[in-house]
Structures are given as structure tokens and as C-alpha cells.
C-alpha positions as YAML, in Angstrom:
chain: A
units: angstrom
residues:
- id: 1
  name: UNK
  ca: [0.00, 0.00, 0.00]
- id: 2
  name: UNK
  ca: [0.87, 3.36, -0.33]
- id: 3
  name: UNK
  ca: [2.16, 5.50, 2.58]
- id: 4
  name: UNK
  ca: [0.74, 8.42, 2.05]
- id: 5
  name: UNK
  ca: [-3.02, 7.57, 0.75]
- id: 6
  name: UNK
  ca: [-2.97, 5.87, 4.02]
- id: 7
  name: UNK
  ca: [-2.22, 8.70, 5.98]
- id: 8
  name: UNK
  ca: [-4.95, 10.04, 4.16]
- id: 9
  name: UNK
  ca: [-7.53, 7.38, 4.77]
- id: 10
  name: UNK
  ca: [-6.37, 7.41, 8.52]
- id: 11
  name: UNK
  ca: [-6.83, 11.38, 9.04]
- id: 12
  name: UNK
  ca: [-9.96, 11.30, 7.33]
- id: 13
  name: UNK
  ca: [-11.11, 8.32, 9.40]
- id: 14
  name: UNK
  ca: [-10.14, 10.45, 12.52]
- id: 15
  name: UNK
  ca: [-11.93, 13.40, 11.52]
- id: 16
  name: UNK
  ca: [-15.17, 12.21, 10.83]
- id: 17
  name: UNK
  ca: [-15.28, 9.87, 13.25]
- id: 18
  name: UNK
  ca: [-15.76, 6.30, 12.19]
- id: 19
  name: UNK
  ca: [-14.44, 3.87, 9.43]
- id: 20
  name: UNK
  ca: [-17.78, 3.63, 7.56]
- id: 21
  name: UNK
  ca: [-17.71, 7.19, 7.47]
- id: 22
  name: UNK
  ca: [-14.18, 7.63, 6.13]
- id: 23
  name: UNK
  ca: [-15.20, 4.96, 3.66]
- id: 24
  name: UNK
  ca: [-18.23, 6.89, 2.45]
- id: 25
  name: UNK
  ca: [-16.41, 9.81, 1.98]
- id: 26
  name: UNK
  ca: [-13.54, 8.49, -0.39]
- id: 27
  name: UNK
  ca: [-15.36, 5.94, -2.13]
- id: 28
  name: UNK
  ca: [-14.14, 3.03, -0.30]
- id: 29
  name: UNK
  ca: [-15.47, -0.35, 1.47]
- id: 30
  name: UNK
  ca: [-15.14, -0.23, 5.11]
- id: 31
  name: UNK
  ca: [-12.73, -2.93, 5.20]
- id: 32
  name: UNK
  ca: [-10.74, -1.29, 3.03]
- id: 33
  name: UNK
  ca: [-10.17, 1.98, 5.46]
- id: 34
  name: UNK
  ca: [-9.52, -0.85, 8.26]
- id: 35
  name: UNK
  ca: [-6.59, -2.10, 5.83]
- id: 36
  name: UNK
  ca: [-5.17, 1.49, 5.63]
- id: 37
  name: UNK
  ca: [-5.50, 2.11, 9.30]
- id: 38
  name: UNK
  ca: [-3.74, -1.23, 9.81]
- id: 39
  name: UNK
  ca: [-1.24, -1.02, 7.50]
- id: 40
  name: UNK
  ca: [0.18, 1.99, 9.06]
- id: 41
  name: UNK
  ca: [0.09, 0.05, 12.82]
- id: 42
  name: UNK
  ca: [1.78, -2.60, 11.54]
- id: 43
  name: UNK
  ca: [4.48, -0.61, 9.73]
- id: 44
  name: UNK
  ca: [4.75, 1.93, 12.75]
- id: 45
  name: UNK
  ca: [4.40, -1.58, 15.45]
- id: 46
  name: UNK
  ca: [2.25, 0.52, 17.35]
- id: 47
  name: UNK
  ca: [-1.53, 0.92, 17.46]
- id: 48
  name: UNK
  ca: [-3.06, 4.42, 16.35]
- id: 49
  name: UNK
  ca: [-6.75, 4.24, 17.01]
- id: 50
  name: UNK
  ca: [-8.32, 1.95, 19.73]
- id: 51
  name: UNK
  ca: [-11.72, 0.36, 18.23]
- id: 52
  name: UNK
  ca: [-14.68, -1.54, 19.71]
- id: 53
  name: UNK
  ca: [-18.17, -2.10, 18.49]
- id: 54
  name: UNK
  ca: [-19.25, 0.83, 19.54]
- id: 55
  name: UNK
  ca: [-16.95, 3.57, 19.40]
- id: 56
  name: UNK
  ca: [-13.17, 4.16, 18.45]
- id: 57
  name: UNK
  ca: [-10.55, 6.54, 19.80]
- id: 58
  name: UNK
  ca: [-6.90, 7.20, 19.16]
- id: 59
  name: UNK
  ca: [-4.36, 6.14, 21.11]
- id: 60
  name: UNK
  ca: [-1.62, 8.40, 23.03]
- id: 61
  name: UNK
  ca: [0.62, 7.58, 20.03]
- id: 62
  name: UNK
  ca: [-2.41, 8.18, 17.63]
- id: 63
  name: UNK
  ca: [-2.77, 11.73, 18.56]
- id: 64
  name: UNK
  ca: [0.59, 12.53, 18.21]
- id: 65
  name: UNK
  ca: [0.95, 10.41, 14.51]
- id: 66
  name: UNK
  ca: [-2.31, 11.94, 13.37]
- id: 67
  name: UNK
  ca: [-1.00, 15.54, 13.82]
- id: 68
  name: UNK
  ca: [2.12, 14.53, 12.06]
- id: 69
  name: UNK
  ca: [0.12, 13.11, 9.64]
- id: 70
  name: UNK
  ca: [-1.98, 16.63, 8.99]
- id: 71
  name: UNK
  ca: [1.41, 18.41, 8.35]
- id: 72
  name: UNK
  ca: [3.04, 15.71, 5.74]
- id: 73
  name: UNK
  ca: [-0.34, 15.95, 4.06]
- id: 74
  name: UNK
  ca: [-0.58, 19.78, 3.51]
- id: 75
  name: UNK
  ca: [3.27, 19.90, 2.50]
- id: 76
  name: UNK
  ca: [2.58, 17.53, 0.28]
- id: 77
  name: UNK
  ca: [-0.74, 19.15, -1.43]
- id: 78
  name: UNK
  ca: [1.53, 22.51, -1.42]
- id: 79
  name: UNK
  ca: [3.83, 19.86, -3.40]
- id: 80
  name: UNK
  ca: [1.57, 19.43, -5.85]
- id: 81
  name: UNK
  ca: [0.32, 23.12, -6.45]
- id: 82
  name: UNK
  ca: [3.95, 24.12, -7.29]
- id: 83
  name: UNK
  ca: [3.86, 21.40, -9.90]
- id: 84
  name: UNK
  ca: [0.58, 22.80, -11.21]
- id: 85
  name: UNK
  ca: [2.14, 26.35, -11.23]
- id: 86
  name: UNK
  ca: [5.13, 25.11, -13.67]
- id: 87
  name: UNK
  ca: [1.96, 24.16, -15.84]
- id: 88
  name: UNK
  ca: [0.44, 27.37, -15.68]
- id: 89
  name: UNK
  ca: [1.15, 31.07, -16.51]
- id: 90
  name: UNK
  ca: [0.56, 33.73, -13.50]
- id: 91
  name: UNK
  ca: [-2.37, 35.62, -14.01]
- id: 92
  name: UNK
  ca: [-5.18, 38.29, -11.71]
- id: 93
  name: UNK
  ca: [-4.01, 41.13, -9.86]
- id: 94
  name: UNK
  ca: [-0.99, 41.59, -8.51]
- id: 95
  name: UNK
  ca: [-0.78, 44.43, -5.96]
- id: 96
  name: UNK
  ca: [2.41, 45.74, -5.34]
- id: 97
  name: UNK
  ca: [3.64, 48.73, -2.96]
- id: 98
  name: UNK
  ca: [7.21, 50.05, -3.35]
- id: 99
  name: UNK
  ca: [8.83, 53.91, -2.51]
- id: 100
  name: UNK
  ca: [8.55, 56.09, -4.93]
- id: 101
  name: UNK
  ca: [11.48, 56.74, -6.78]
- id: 102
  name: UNK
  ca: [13.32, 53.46, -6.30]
- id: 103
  name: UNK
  ca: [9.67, 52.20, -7.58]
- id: 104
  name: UNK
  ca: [10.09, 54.44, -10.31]
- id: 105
  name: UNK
  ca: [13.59, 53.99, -11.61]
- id: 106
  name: UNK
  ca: [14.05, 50.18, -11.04]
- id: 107
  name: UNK
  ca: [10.94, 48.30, -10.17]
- id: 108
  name: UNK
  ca: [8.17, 49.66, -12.60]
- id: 109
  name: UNK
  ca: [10.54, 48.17, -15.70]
- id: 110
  name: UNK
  ca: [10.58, 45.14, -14.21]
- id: 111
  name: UNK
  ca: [7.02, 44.66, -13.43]
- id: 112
  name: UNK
  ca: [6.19, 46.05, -16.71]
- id: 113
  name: UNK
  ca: [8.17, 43.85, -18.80]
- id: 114
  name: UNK
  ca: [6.52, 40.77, -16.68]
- id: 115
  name: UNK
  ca: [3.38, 42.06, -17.71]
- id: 116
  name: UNK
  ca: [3.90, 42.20, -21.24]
- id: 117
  name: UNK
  ca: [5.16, 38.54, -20.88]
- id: 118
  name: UNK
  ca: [2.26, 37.34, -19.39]
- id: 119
  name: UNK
  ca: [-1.16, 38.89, -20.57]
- id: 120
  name: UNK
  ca: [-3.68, 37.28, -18.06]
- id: 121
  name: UNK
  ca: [-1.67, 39.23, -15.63]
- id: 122
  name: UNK
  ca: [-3.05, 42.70, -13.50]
- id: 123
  name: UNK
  ca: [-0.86, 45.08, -12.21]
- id: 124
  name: UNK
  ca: [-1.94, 47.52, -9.49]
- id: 125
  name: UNK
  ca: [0.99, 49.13, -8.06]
- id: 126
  name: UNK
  ca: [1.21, 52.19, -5.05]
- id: 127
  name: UNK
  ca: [4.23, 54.57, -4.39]
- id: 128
  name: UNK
  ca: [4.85, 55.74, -1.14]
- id: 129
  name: UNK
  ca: [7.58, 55.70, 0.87]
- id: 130
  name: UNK
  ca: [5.51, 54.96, 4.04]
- id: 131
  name: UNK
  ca: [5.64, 51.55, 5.42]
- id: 132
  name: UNK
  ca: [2.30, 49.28, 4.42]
- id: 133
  name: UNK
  ca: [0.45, 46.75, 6.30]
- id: 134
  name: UNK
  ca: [0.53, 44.02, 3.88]
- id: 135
  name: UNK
  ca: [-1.90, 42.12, 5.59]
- id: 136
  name: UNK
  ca: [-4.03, 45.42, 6.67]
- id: 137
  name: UNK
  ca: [-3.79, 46.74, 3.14]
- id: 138
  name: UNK
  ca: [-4.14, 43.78, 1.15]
- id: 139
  name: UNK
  ca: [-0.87, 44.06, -0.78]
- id: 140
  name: UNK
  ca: [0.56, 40.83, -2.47]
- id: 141
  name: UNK
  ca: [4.13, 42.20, -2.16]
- id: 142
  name: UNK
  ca: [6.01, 45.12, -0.64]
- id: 143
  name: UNK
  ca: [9.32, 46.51, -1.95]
- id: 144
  name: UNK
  ca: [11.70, 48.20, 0.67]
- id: 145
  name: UNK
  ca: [15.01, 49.56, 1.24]
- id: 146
  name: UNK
  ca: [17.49, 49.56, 3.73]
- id: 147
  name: UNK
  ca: [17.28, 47.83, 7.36]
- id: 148
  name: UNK
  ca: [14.34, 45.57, 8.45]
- id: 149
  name: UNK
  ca: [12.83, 46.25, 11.73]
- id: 150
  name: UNK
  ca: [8.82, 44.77, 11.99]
- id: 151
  name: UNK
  ca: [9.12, 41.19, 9.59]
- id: 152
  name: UNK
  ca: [6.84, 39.46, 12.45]
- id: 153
  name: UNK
  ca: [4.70, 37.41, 10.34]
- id: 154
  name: UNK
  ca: [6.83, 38.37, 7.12]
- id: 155
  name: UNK
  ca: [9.11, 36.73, 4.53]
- id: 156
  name: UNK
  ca: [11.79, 38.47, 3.12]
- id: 157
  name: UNK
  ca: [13.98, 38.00, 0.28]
- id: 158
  name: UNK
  ca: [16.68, 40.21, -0.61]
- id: 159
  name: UNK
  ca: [16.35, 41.43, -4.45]
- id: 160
  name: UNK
  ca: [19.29, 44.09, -4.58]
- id: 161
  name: UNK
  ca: [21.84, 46.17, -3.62]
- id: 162
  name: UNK
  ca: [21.90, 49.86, -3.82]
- id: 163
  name: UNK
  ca: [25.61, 51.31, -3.78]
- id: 164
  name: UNK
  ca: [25.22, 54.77, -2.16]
- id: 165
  name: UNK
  ca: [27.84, 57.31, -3.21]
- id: 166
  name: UNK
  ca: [28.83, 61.18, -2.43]
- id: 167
  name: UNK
  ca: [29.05, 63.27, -4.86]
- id: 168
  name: UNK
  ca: [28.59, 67.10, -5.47]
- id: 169
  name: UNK
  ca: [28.30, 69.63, -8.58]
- id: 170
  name: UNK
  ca: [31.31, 71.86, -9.95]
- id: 171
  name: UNK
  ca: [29.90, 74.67, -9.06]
- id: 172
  name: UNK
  ca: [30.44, 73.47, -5.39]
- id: 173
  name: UNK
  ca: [33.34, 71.94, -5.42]
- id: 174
  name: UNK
  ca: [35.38, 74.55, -7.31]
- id: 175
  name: UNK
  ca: [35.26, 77.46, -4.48]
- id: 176
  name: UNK
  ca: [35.14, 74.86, -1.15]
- id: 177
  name: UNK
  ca: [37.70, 72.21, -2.66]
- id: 178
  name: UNK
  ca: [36.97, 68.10, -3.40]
- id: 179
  name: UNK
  ca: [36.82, 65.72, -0.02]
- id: 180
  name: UNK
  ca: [39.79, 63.10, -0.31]
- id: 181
  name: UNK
  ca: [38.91, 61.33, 2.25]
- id: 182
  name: UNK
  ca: [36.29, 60.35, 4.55]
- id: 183
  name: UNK
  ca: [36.70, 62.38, 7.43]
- id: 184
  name: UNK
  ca: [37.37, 65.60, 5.19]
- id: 185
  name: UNK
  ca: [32.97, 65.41, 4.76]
- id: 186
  name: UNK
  ca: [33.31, 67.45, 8.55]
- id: 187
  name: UNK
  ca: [34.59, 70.29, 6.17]
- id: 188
  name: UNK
  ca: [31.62, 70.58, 4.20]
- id: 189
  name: UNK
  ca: [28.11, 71.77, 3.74]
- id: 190
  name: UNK
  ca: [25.76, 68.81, 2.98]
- id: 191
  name: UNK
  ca: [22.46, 68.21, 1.89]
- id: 192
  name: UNK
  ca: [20.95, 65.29, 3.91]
- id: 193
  name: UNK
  ca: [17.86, 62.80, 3.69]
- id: 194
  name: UNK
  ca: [15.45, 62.93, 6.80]
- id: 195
  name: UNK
  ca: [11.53, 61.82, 7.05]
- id: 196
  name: UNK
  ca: [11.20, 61.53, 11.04]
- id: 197
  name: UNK
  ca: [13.22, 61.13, 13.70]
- id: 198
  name: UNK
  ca: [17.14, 61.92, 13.70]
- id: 199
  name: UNK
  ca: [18.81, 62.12, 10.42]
- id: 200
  name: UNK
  ca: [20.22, 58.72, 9.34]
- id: 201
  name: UNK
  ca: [24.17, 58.64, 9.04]
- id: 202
  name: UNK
  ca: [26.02, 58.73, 5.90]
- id: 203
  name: UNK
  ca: [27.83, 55.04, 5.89]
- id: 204
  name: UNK
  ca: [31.02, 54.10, 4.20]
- id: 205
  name: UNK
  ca: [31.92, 50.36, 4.86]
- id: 206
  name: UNK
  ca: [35.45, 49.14, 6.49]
- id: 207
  name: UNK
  ca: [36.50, 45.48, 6.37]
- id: 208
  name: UNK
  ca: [36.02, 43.25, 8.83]
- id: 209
  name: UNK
  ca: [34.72, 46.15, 11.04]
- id: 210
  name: UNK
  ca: [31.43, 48.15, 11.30]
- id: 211
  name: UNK
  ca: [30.58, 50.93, 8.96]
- id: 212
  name: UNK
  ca: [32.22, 54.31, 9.17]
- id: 213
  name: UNK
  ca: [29.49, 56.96, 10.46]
- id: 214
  name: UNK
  ca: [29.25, 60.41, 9.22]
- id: 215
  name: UNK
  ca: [26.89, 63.24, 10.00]
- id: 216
  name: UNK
  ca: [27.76, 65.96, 7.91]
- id: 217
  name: UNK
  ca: [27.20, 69.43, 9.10]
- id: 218
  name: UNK
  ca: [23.85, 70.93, 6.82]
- id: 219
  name: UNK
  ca: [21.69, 73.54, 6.52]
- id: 220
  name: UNK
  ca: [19.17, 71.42, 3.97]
- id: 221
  name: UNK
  ca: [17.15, 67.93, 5.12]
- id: 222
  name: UNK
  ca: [14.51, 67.00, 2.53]
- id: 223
  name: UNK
  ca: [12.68, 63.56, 2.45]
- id: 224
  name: UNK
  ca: [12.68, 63.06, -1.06]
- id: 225
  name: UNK
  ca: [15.95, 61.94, -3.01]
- id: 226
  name: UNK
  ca: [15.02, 63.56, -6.60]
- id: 227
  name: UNK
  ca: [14.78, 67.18, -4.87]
- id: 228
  name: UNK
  ca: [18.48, 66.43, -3.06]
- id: 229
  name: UNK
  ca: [19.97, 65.58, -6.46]
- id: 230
  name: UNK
  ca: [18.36, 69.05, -7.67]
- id: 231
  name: UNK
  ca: [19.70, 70.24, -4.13]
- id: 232
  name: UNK
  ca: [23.42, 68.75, -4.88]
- id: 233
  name: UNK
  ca: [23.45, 70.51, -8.70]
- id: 234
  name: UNK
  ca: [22.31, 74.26, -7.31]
- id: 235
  name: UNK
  ca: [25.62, 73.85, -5.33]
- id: 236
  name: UNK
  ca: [24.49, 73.57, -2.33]
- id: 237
  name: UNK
  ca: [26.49, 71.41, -0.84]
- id: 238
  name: UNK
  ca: [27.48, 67.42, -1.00]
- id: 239
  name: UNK
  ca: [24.90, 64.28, -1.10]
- id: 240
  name: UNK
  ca: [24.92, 60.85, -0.41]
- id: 241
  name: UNK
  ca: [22.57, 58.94, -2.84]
- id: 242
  name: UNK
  ca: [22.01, 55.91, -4.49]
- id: 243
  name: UNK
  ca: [24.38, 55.60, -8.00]
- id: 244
  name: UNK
  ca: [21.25, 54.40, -10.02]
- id: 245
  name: UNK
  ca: [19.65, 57.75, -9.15]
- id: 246
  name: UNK
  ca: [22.29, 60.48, -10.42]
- id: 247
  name: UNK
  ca: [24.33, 58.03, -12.83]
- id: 248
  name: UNK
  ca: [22.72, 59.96, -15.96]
- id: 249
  name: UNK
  ca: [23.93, 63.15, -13.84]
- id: 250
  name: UNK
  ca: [27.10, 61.95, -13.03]
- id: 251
  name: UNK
  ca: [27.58, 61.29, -17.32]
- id: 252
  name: UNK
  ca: [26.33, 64.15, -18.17]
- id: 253
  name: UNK
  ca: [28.56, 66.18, -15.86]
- id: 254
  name: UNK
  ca: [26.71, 68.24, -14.07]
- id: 255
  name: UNK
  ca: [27.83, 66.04, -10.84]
- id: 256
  name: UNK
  ca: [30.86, 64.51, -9.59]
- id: 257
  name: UNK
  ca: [31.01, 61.61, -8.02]
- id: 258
  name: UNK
  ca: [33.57, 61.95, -5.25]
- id: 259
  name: UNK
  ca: [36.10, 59.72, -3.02]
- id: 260
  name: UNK
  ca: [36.03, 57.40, -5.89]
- id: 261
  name: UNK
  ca: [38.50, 55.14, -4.18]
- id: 262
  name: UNK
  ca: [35.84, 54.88, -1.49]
- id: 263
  name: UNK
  ca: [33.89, 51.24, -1.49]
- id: 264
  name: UNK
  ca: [30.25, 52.25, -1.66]
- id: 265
  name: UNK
  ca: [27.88, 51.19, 1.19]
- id: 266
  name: UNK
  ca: [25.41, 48.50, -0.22]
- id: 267
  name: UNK
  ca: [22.31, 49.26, 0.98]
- id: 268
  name: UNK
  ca: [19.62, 45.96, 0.71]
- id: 269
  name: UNK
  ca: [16.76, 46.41, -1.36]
- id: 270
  name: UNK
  ca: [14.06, 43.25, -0.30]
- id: 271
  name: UNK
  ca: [10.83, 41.93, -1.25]
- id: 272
  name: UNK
  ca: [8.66, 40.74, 1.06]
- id: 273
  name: UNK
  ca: [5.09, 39.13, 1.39]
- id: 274
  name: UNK
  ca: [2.85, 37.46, 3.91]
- id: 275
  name: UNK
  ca: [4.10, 34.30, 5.22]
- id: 276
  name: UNK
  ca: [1.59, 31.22, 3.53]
- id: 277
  name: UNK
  ca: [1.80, 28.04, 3.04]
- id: 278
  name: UNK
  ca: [1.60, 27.91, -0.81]
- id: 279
  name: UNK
  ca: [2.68, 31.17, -2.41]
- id: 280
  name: UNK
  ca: [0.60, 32.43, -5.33]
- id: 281
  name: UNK
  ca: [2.46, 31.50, -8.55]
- id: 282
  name: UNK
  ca: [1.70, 35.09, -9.89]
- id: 283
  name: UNK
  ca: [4.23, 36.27, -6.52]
- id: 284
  name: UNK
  ca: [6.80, 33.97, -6.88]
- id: 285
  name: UNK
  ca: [6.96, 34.99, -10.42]
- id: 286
  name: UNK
  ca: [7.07, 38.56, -9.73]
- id: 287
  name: UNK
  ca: [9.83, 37.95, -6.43]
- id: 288
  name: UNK
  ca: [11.95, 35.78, -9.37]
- id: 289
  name: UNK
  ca: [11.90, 38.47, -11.58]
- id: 290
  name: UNK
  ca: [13.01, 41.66, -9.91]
- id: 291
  name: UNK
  ca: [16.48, 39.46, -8.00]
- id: 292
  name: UNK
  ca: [17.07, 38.62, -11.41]
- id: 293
  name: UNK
  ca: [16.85, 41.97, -12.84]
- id: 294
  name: UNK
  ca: [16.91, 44.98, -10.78]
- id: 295
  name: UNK
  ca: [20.75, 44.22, -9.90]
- id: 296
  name: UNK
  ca: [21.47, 45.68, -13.64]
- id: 297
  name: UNK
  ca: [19.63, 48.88, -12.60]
- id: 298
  name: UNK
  ca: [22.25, 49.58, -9.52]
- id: 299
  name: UNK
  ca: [24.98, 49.94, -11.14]
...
């Protein structure tokens, strides 16, 4: 006999009760769930369920084995909808929240392209830079950079890297000079990031040690990164931002990217969705996708 239809014909006996109604409900003679049922004592050497005339009942062991039994049997129907997936294209809505401008830049391409590729799939995508209650909100998938504080109840999968750099316009740097190093940032006027709370450090990584962390000394915090690239080009002073944000800048010179012998911080850039037993084939798709191809976008 086969293991696992046993298990099956065992749980189902348990759950409603009685043999002749286990039988009734997959089609089989009585006698038949009894051969399941024994089959599994005699392979185990232990008895599972207890049975008189009247009534059965499990045994200590049978509790335990028929809880085991629930689990192997879900894994193993989750087994089968991934094989059904490979069979299938993704397709519905898929309802995605990411912040705005890495959304903008790097995600949206992605997304877009998958939709092309599949037609039967929906895309309705949000841009905000506030954290979303996937559950609350009934988002599929949230896109987020940097550190991960609340995951309770969350699966994450890390999709990129960001490489932050400095850099500054000429018409800063040629009256107040070019930083050659790390601590020379003291010496300048910066332009910093900041939505709430204290302003985040600029980070510059060491190896085999913790991050170097700089505050530079500013007059300007804004909490949007496309207005501290603007910020950085009216000279106002130095910025730390991601490389896939002012690269066209950069090439077209009207910044400069400095301390070029400086390894860039990598800041994470993860997916993550509700944690499930069987992920939606339309998610996994979309989670597959942007590791794949939003690394080309960082550099």
C-alpha cells in the first residue's frame, strides 16, 4: 500500500469519526479503510486508534501520529500546487507597494516587462515611501530599502543592492575644494535625507569592522531623493545617494562623483510578502523576476 493515501484514509477516518464514514467519503469499502488504518500500525508496530463495536478513539501515540500526519499531508498538497504552477502562466491582480522613486527607476521596468510577458496578468501598483500593512492593506508584495525592523509574520527575500555614493556639482566643489577622504565630509556643507526622527548617518563600509558613520554638518534635510539631487546641482552642498539615481547626472557632468576610491555602502533592497503556506504562482513569479533583474539597474 501506499504511505501516504494511508495517511490520508487514517486522518480522514479520525476526523469524521468512524471507518464507515471515512469509507463513504472516499469511495471506499469499510474494510478497506480498516486495511489502511492497519497497515500503518503494523508498519509503525504501534496501534493508532483503539476500536470496539461501539466507538473508536486514538491512542496516546495516535494523537501525536495523526497531527504529524496533517502536516506531511498539507506539505505535500503545497507539493503538488507548485507542480501545477510550472503548468500554468501567473495571471489576476498583482498588488504591489514600493517607494517612490526606487519604484520608479528600477521596479516599474521590471514589473512592466513581466506584464507584457504574461497577458492574463493585472498590475496595481502604489508609491509611497511609508511603510504598508501588507496584511491590513491587502498588498501581495512590498518593496523596501534599507534595514528591516517589523518582519513578524513576514518573509523576506533580498532582491538588490543599492551602492550609495557622495558626490557634489562643480559649481560646489570649485570654491570649497573636493573631499579626499572620509573624514574631510566634517569640512563641508551637505544636503541630507530625513523623514522623522534623527537624520540617518552617511555610511562608508570598512572590512572586517562596522561601517564608518558620518553626519555631515547641513543647513538642507529634505525627504525626497530627486529634490536632493536638484539640491546637490544648485551647489548647495554634498549628497549621499544611491548611483542608479544620479548616474545619468554623473555622465552628463553636471555632478561629480567623489572619493572614488571609497567602497560604496550597499544598501539591501528586499521583497517581502505574507508568510503562507503555498505562495501564489503570480508572486513567486514577480519575487523571481526583480532578484534577477533589478541588480542591472544599480549599477
Amino acid at each position: 500500500m501506499d504511505r501516504l493515501t494511508s495517511m490520508a484514509v487514517f486522518v480522514k477516518a479520525v476526523d469524521l469519526g468512524s471507518f464507515a464514514a471515512a469509507a463513504e467519503a472516499l469511495d471506499l469499502s469499510g474494510p478497506m479503510v480498516g486495511k489502511h488504518v492497519r497497515f500503518l500500525e503494523d508498519r509503525l508496530g504501534v496501534r493508532l486508534i483503539n476500536r470496539t463495536t461501539r466507538r473508536q478513539s486514538l491512542t496516546e501515540f495516535g494523537c501525536v501520529y495523526y497531527e504529524r500526519c496533517r502536516v506531511v499531508l498539507a506539505e505535500a498538497q503545497a507539493a503538488d500546487a507548485l507542480a501545477a504552477d510550472q503548468l500554468s502562466e501567473p495571471s489576476g491582480k498583482l498588488r504591489v507597494t514600493m517607494p517612490v522613486h526606487f519604484g520608479r527607476h528600477c521596479v516599474i521596468p521590471v514589473l512592466l516587462e513581466l506584464a507584457r510577458r504574461y497577458q492574463a496578468l493585472e498590475l496595481d501598483l502604489s508609491f509611497s515611501d511609508r511603510l504598508i500593512d501588507l496584511a491590513e492593506d491587502g498588498y501581495d508584495l512590498s518593496i523596501r530599502t534599507g534595514l528591516l525592523e517589523d518582519r513578524a509574520g513576514l518573509i523576506a527575500r533580498r532582491v538588490a543592492r543599492q551602492p550609495m555614493i557622495v558626490c557634489a556639482s562643480p559649481a560646489y566643489l570649485e570654491p570649497h575644494g573636493y573631499p579626499e577622504t572620509v573624514e574631510d565630509l566634517s569640512q563641508h556643507a551637505a544636503i541630507v535625507y530625513r523623514r522623522s526622527g534623527p537624520v540617518p548617518p552617511w555610511l562608508f563600509p570598512r572590512e572586517g569592522q562596522r561601517p564608518i558613520e558620518v553626519t555631515p554638518l547641513h543647513r538642507f534635510s529634505l525627504d525626497d531623493l530627486d529634490a536632493i539631487a536638484d539640491a546637490a546641482m544648485a551647489g548647495m552642498g554634498l549628497a549621499w545617494l544611491p548611483l542608479w539615481l544620479v548616474r545619468n547626472r554623473i555622465e552628463e557632468g553636471r555632478l561629480v562623483r567623489l572619493l572614488p576610491e571609497q567602497a560604496p555602502f550597499l544598501y539591501d533592497c528586499h521583497a517581502l510578502w505574507l508568510q503562507t503556506p503555498h505562495l501564489p504562482l503570480k508572486v513567486r513569479v514577480a519575487i523571481d523576476a526583480l532578484a534577477a533583474q533589478l541588480p542591472k539597474f544599480m549599477t
